[in-house]
ZAMARGU-4260 file (C-alpha; in steps of 0.2 Angstrom, whole numbers, plus 5000, padded with zeros to 4 digits):
<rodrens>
0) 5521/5560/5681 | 5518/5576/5685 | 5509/5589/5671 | 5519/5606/5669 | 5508/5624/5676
5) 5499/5634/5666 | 5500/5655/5672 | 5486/5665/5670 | 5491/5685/5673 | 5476/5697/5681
10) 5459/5702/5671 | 5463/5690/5657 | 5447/5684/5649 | 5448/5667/5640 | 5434/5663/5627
15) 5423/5647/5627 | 5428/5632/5620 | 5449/5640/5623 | 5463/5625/5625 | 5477/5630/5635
20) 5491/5619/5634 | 5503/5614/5647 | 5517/5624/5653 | 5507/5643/5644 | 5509/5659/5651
25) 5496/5671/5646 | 5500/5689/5652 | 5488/5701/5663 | 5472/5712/5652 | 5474/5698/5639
30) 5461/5691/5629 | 5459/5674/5620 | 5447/5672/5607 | 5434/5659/5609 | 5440/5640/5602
35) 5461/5647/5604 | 5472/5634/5603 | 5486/5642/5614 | 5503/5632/5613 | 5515/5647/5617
40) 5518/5660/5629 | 5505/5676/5625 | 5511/5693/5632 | 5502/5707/5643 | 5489/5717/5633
45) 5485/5707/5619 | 5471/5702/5607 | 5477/5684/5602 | 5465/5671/5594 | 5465/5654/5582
50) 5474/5640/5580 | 5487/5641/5584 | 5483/5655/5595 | 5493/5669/5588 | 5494/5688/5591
55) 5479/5697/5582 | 5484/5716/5590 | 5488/5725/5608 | 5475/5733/5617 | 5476/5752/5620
60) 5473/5758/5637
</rodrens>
């Protein structure tokens, strides 16, 4: 049994206590807030926290 991959873009920062489920992709500058539980795929240049993790707003710049 083999689990599915989990993707982690470039200068992402994950908060403590995050759960990233199997087979995420999180696009590159995103932040998770700390105690996420991320079940979906999170684009590039995003704020997203909670559970289930979901967009909270983009980051400017």
């Amino acid at each position: 049994m083999f689990a599915k991959p989990i993707t982690i873009g470039e200068d992402v920062w994950i908060g403590g206590g995050a759960i990233i489920c199997p087979g995420v992709t999180i696009g590159d500058r995103t932040v998770i807030g700390a105690g996420s539980v991320v079940t979906k795929d999170i684009p590039s240049d995003i704020f997203a926290a909670g559970n289930p993790c979901r967009v909270v707003r983009g980051l400017e710049g």
